[in-house]
PyMOL Python script that loads the backbone (N, CA, C, O; Angstrom):
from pymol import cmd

cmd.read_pdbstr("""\
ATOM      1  N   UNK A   1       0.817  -1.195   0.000  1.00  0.00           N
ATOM      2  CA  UNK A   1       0.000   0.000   0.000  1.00  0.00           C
ATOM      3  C   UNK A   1       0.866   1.267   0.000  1.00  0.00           C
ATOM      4  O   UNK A   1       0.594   2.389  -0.426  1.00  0.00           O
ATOM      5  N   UNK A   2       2.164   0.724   0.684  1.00  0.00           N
ATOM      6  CA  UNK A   2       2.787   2.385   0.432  1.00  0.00           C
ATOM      7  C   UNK A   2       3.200   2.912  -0.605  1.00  0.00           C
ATOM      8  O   UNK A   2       3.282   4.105  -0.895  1.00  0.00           O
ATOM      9  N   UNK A   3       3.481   1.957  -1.209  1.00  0.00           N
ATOM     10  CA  UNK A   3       4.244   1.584  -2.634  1.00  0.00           C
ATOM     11  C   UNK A   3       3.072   2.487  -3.798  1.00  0.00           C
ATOM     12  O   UNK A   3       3.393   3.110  -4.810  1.00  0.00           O
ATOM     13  N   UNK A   4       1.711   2.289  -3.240  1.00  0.00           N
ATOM     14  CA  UNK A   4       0.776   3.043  -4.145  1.00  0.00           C
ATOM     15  C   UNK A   4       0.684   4.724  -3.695  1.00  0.00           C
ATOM     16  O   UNK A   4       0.520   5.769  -4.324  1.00  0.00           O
ATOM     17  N   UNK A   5       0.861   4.405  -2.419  1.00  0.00           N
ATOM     18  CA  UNK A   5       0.329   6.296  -1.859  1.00  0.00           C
ATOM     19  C   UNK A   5       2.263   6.825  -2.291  1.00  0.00           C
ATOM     20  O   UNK A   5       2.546   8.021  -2.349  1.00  0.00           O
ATOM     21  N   UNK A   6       2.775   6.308  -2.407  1.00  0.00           N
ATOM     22  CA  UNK A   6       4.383   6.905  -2.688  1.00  0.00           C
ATOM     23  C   UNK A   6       4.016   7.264  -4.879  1.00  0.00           C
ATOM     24  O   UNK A   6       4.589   8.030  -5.653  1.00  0.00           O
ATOM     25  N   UNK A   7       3.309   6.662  -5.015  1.00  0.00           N
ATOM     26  CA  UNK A   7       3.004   6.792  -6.876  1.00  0.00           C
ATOM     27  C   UNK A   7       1.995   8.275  -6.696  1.00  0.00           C
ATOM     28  O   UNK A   7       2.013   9.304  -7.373  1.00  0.00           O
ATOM     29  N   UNK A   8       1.336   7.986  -5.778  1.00  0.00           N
ATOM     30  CA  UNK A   8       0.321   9.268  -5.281  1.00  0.00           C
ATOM     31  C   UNK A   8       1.022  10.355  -5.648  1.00  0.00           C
ATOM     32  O   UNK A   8       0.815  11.036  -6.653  1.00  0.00           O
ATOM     33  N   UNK A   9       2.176  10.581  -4.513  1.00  0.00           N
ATOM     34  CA  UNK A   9       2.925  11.712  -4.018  1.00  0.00           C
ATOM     35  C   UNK A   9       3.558  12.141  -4.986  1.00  0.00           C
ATOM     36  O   UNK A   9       3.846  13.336  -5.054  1.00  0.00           O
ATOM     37  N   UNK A  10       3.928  11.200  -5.999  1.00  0.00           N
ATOM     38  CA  UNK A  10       4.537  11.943  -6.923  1.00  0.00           C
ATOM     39  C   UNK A  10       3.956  11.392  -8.056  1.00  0.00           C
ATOM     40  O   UNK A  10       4.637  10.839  -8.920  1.00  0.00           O
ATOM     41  N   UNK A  11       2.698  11.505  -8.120  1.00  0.00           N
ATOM     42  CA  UNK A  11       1.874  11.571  -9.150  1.00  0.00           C
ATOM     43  C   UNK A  11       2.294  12.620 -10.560  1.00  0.00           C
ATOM     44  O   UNK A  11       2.090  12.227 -11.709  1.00  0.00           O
ATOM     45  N   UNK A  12       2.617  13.349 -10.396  1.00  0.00           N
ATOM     46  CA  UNK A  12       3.446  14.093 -11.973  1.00  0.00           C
ATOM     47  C   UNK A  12       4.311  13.612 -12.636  1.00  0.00           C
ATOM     48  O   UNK A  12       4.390  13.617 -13.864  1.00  0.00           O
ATOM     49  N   UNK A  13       5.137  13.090 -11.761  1.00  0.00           N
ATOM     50  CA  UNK A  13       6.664  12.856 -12.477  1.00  0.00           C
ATOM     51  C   UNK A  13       6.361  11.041 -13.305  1.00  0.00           C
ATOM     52  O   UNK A  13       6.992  10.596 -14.263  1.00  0.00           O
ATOM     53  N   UNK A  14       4.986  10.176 -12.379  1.00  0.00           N
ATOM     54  CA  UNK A  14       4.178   9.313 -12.763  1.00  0.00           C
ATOM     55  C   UNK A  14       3.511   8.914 -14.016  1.00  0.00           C
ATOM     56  O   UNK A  14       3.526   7.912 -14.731  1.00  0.00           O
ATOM     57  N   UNK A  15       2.813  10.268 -14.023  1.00  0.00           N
ATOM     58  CA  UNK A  15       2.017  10.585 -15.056  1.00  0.00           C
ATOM     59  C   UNK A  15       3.190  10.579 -16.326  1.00  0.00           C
ATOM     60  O   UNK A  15       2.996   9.959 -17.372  1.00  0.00           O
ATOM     61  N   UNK A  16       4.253  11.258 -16.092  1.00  0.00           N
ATOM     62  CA  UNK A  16       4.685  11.971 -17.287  1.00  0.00           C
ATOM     63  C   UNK A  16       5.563  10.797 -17.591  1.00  0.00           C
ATOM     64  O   UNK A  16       6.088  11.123 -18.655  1.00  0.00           O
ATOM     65  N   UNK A  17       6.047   9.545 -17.242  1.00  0.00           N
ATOM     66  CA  UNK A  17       6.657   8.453 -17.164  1.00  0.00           C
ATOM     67  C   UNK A  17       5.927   7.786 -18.554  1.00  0.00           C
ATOM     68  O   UNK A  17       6.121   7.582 -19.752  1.00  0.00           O
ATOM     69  N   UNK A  18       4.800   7.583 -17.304  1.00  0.00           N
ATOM     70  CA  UNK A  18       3.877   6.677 -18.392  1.00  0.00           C
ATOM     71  C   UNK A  18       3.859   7.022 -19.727  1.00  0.00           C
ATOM     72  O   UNK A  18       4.134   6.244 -20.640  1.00  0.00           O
ATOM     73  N   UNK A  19       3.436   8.551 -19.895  1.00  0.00           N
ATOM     74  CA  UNK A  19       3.040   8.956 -21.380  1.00  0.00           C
ATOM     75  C   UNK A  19       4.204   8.946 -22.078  1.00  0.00           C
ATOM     76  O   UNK A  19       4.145   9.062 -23.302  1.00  0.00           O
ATOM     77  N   UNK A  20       5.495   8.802 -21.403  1.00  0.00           N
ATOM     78  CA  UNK A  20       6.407   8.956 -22.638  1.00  0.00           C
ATOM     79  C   UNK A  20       6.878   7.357 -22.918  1.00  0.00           C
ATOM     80  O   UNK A  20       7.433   7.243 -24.011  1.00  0.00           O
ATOM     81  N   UNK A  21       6.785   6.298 -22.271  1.00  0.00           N
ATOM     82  CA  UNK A  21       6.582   5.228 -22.431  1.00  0.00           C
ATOM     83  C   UNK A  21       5.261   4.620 -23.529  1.00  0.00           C
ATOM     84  O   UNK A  21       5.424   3.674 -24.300  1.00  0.00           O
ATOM     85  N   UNK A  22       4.512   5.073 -23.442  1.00  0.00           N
ATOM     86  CA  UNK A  22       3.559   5.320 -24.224  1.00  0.00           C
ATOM     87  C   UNK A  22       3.665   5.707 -25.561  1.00  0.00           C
ATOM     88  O   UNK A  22       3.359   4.945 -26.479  1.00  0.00           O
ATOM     89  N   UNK A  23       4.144   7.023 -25.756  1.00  0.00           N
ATOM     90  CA  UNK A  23       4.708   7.377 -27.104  1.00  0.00           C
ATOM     91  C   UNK A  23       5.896   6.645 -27.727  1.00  0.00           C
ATOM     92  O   UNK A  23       6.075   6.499 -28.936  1.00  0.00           O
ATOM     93  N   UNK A  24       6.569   6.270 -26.889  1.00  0.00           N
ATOM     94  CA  UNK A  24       8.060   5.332 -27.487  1.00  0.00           C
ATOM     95  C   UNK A  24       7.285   4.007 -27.993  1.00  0.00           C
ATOM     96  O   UNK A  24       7.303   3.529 -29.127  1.00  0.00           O
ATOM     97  N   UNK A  25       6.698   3.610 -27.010  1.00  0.00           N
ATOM     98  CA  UNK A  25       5.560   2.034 -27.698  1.00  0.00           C
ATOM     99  C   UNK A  25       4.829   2.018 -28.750  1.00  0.00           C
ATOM    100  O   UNK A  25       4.874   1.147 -29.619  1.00  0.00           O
ATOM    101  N   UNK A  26       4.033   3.084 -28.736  1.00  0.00           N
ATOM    102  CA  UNK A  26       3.117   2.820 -29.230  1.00  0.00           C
ATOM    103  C   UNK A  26       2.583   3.523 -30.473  1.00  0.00           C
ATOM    104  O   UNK A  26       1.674   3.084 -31.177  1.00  0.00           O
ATOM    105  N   UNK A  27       3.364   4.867 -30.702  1.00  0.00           N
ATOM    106  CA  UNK A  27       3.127   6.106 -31.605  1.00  0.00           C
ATOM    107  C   UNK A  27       3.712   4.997 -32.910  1.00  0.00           C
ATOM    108  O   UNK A  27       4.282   3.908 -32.848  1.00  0.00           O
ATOM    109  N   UNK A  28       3.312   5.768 -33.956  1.00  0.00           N
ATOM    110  CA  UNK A  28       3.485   5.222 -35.116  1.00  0.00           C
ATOM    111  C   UNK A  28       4.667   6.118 -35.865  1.00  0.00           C
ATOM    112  O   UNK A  28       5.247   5.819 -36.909  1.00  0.00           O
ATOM    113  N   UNK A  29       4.867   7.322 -35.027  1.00  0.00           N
ATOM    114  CA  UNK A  29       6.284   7.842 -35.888  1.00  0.00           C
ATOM    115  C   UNK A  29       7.533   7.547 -34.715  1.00  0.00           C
ATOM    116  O   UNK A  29       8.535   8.215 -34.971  1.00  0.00           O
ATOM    117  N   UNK A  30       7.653   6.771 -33.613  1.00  0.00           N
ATOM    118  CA  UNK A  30       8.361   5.941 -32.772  1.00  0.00           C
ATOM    119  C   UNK A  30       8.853   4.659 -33.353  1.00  0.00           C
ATOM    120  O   UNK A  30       9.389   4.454 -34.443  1.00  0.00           O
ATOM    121  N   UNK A  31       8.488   3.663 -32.172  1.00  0.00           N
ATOM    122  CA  UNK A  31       8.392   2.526 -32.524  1.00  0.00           C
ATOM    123  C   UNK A  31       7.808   1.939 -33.087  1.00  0.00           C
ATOM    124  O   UNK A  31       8.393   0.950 -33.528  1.00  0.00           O
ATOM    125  N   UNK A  32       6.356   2.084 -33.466  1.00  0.00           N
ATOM    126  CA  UNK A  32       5.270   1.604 -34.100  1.00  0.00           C
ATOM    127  C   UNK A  32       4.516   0.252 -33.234  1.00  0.00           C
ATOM    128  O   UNK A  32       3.539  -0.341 -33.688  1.00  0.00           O
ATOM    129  N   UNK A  33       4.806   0.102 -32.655  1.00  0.00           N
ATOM    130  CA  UNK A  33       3.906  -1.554 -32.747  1.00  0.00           C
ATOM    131  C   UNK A  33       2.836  -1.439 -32.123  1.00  0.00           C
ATOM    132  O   UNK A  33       2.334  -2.494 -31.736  1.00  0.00           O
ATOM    133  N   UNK A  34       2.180  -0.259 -31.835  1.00  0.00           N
ATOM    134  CA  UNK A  34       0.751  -0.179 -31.744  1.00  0.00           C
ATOM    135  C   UNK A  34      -0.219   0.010 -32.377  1.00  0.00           C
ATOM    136  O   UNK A  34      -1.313   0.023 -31.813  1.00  0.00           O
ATOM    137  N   UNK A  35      -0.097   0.216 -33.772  1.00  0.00           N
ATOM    138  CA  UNK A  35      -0.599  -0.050 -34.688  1.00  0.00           C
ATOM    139  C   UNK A  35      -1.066  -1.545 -34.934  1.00  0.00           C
ATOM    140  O   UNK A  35      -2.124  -1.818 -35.501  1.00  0.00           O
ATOM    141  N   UNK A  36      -0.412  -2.231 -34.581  1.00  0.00           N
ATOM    142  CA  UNK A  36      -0.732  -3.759 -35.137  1.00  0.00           C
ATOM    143  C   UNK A  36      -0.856  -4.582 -34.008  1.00  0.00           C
ATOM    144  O   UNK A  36      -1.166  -5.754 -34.219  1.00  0.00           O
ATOM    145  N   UNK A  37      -0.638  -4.131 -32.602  1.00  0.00           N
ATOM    146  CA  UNK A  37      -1.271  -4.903 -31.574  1.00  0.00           C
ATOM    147  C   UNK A  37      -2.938  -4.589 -31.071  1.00  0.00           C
ATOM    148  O   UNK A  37      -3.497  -3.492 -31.048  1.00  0.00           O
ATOM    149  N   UNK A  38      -3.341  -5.541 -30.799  1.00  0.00           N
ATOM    150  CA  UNK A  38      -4.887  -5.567 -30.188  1.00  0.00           C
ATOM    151  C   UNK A  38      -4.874  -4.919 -28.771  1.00  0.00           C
ATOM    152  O   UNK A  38      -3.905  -4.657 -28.060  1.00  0.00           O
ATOM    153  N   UNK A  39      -6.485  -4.690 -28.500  1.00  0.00           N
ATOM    154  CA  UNK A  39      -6.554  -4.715 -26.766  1.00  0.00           C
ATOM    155  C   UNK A  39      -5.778  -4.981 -25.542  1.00  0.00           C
ATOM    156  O   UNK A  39      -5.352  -4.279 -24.625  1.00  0.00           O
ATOM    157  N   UNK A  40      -5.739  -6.195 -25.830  1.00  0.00           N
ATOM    158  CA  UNK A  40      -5.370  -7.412 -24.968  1.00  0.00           C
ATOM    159  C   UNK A  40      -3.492  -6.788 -24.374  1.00  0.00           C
ATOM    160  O   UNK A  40      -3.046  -6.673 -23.232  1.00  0.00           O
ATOM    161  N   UNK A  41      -2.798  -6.501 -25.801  1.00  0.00           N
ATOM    162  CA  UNK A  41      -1.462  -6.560 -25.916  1.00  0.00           C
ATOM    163  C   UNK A  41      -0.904  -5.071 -25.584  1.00  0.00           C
ATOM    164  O   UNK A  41       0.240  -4.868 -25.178  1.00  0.00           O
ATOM    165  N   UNK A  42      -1.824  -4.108 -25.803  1.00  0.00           N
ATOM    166  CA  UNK A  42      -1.724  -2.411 -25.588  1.00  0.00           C
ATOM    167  C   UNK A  42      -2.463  -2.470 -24.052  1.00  0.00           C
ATOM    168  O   UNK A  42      -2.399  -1.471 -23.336  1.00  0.00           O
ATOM    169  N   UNK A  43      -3.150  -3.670 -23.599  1.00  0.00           N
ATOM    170  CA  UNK A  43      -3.663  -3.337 -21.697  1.00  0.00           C
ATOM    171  C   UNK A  43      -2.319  -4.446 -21.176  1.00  0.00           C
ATOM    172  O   UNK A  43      -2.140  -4.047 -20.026  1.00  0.00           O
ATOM    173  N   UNK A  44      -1.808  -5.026 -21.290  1.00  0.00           N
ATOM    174  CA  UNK A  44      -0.529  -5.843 -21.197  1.00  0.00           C
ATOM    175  C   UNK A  44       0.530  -4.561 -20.363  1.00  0.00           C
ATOM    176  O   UNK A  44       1.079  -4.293 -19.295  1.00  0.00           O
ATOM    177  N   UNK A  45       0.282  -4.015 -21.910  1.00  0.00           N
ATOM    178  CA  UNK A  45       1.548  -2.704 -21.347  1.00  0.00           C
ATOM    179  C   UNK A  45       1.030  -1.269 -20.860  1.00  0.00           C
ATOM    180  O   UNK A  45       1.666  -0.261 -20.551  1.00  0.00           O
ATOM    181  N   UNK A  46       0.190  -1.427 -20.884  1.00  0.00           N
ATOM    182  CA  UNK A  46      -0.399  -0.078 -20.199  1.00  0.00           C
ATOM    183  C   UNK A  46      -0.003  -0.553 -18.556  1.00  0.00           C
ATOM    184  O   UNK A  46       0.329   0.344 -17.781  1.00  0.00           O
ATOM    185  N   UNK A  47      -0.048  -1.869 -18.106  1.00  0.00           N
ATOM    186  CA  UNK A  47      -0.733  -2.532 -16.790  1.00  0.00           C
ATOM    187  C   UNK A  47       1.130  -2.516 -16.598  1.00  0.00           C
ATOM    188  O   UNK A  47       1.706  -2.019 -15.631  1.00  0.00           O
ATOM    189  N   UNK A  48       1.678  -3.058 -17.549  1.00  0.00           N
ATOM    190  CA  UNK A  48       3.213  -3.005 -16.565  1.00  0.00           C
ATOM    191  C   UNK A  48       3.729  -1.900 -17.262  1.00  0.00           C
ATOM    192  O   UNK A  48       4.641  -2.385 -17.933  1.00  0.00           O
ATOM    193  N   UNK A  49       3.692  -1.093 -17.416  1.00  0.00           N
ATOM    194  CA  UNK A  49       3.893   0.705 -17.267  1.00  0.00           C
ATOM    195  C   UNK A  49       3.621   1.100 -16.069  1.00  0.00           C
ATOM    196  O   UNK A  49       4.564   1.436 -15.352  1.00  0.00           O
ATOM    197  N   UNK A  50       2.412   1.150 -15.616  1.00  0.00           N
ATOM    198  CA  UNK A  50       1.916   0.901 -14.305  1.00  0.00           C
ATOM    199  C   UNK A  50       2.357   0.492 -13.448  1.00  0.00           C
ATOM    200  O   UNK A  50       2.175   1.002 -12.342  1.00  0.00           O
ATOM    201  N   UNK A  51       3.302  -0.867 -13.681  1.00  0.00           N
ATOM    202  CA  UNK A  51       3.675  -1.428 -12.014  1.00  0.00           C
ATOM    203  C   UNK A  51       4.564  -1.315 -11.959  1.00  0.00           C
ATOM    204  O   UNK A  51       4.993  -1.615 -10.845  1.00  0.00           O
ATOM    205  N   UNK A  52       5.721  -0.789 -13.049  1.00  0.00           N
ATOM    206  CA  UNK A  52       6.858   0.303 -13.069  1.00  0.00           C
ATOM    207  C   UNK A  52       7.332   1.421 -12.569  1.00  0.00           C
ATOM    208  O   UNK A  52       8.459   1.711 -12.170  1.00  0.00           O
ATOM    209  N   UNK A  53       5.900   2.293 -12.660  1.00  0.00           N
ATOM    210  CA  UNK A  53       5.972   3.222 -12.307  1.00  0.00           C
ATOM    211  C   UNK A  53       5.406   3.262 -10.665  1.00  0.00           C
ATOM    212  O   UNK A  53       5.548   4.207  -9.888  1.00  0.00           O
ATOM    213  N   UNK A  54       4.963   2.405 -10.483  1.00  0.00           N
ATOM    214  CA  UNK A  54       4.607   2.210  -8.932  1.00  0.00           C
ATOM    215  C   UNK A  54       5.629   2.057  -8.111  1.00  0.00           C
ATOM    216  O   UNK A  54       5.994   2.592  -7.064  1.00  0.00           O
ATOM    217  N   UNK A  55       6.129   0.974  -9.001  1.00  0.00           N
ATOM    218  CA  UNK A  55       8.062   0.284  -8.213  1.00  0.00           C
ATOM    219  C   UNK A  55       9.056   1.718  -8.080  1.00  0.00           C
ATOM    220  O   UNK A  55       9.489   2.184  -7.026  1.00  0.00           O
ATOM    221  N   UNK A  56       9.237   2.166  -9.227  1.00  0.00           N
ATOM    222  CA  UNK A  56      10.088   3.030  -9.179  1.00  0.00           C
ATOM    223  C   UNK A  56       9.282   4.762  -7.854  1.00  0.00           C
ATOM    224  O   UNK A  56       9.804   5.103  -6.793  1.00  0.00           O
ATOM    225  N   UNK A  57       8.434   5.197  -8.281  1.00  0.00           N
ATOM    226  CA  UNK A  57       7.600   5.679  -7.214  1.00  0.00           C
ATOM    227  C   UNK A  57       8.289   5.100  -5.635  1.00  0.00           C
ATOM    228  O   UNK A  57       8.760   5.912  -4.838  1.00  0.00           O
ATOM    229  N   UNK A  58       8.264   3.799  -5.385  1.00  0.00           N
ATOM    230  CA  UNK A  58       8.601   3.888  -4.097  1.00  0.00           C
ATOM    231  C   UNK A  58       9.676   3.760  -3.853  1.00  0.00           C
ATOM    232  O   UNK A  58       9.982   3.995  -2.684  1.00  0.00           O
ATOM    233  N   UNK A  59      10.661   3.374  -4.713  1.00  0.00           N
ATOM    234  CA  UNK A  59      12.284   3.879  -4.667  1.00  0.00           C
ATOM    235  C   UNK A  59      12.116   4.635  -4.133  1.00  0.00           C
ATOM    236  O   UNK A  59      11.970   4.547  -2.914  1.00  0.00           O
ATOM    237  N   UNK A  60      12.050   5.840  -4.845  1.00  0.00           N
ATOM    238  CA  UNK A  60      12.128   6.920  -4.180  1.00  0.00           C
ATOM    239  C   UNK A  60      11.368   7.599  -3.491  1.00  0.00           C
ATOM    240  O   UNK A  60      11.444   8.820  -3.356  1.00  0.00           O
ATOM    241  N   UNK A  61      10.396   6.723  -2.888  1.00  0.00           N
ATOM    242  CA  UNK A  61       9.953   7.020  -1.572  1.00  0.00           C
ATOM    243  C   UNK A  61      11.080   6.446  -0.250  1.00  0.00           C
ATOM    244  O   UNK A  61      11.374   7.084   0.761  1.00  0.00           O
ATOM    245  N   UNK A  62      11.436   5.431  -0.534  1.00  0.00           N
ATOM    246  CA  UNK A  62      12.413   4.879   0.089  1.00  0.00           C
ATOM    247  C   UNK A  62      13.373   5.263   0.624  1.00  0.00           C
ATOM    248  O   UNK A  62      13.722   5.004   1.775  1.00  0.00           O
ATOM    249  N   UNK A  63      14.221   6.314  -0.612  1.00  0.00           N
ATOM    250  CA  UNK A  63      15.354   7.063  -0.781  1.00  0.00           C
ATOM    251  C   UNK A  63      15.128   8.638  -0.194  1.00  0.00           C
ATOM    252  O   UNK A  63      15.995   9.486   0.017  1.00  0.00           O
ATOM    253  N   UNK A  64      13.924   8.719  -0.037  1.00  0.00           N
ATOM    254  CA  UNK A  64      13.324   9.997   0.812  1.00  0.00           C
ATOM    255  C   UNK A  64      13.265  11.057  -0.428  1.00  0.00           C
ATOM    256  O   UNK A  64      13.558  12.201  -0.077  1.00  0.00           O
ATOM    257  N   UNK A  65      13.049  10.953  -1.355  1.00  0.00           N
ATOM    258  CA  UNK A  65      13.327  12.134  -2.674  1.00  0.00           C
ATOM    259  C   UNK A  65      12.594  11.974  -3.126  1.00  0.00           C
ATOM    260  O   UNK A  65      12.259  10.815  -3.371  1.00  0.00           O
ATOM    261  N   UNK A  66      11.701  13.288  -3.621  1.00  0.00           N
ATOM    262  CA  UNK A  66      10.713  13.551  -4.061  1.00  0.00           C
ATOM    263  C   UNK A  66      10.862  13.176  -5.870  1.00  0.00           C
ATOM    264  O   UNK A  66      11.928  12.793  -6.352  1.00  0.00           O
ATOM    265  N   UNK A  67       9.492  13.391  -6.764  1.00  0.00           N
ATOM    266  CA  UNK A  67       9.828  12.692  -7.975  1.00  0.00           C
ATOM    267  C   UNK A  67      10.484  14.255  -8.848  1.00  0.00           C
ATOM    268  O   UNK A  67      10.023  15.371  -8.606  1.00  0.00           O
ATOM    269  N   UNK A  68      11.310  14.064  -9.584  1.00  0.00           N
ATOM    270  CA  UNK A  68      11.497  14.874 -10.288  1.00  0.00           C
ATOM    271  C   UNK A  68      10.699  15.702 -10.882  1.00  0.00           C
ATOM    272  O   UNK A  68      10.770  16.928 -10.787  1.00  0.00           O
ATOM    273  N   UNK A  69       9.850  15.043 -11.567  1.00  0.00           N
ATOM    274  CA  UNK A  69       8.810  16.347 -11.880  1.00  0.00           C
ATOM    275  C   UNK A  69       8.234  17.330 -11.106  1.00  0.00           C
ATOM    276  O   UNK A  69       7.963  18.505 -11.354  1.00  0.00           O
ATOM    277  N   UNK A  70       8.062  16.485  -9.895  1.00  0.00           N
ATOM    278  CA  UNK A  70       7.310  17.760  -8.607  1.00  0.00           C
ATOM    279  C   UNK A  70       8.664  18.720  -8.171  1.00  0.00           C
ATOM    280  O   UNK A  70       8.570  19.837  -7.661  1.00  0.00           O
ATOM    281  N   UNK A  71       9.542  18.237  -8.393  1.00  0.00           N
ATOM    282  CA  UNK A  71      11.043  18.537  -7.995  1.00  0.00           C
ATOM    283  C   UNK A  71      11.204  19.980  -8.979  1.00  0.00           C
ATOM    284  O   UNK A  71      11.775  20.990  -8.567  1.00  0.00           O
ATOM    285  N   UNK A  72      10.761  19.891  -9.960  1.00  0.00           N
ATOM    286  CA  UNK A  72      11.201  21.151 -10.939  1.00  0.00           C
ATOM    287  C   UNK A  72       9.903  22.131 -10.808  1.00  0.00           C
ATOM    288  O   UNK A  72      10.292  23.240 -10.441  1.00  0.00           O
ATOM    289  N   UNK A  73       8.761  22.096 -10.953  1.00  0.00           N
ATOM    290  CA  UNK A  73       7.321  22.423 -10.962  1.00  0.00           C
ATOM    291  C   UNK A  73       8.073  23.297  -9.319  1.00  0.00           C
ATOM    292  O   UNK A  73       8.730  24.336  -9.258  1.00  0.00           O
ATOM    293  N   UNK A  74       7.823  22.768  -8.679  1.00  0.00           N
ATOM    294  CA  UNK A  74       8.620  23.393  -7.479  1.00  0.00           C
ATOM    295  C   UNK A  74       9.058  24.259  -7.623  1.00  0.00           C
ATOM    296  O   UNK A  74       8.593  25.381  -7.422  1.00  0.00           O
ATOM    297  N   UNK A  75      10.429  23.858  -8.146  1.00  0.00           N
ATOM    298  CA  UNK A  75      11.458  25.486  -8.088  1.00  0.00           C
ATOM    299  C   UNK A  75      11.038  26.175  -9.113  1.00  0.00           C
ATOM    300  O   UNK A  75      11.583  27.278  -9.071  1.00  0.00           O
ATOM    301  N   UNK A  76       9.910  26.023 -10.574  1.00  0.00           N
ATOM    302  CA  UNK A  76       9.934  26.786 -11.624  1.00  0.00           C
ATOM    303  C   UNK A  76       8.834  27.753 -10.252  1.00  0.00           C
ATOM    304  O   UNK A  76       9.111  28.948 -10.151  1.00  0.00           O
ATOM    305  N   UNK A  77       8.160  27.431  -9.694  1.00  0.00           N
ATOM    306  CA  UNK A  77       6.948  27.519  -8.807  1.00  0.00           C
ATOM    307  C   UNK A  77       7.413  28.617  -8.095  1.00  0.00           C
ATOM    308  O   UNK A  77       7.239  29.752  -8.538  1.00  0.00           O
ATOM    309  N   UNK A  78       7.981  28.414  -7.049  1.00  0.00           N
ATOM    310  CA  UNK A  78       8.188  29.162  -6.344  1.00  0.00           C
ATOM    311  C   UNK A  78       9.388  30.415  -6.685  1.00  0.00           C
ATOM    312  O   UNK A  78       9.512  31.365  -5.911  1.00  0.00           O
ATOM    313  N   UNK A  79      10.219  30.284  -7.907  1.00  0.00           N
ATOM    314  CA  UNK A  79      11.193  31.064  -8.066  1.00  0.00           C
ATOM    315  C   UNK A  79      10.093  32.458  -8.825  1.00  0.00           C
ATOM    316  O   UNK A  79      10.236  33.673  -8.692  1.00  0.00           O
ATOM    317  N   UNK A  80       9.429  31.981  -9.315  1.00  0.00           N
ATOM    318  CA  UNK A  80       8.458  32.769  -9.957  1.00  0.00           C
ATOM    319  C   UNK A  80       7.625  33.581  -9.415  1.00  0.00           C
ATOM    320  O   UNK A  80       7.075  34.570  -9.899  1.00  0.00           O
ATOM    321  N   UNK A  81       7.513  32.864  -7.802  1.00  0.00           N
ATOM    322  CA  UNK A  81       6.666  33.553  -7.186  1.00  0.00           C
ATOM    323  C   UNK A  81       7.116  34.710  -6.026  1.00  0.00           C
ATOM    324  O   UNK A  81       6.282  35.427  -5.474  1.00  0.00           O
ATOM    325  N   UNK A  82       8.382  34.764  -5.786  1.00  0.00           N
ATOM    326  CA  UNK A  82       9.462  35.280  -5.062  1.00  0.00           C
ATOM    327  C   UNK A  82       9.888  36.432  -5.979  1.00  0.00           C
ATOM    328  O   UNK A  82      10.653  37.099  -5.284  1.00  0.00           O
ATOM    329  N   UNK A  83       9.800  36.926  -7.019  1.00  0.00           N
ATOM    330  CA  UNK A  83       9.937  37.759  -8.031  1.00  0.00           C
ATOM    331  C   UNK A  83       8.967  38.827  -8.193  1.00  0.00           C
ATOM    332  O   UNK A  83       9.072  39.619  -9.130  1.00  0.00           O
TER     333      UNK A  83
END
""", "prot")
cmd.dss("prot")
cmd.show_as("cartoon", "prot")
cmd.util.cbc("prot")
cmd.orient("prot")
């Protein structure tokens, strides 16, 4: 369970994992092979994208470090707002 609320916390850097995993798989000016796989084979990898990004998520929950994406959003965040 922590392993999921740690994917929570850094739900951005999550998100943005997936989709570029996504585009490397599956785009047709990438790799292509989503074009010619079914359902079955595009929820395959959607599902371990997913438990990738869960695993890695609690690395670095582990490691006490926040995900990179929240990590930059942050400082673009607050440097902006200090100005």
């Amino acid at each position: 369970m922590l392993a999921i609320t740690a994917c929570g916390e850094r739900s951005f850097s999550c998100y943005l994992f997936q989709s570029v995993v996504f585009v490397a798989l599956l785009s047709s000016y990438t790799l292509g092979p989503g074009e010619t796989l079914g359902t079955a084979e595009v929820a395959v990898i959607a599902l371990a994208t997913w438990v990738v990004s869960v695993l890695l998520a609690d690395l670095l929950r582990q490691a006490g470090v926040r995900g990179p994406a929240e990590v930059l959003l942050r400082r673009l965040t607050y440097r902006t707002a200090a100005r």
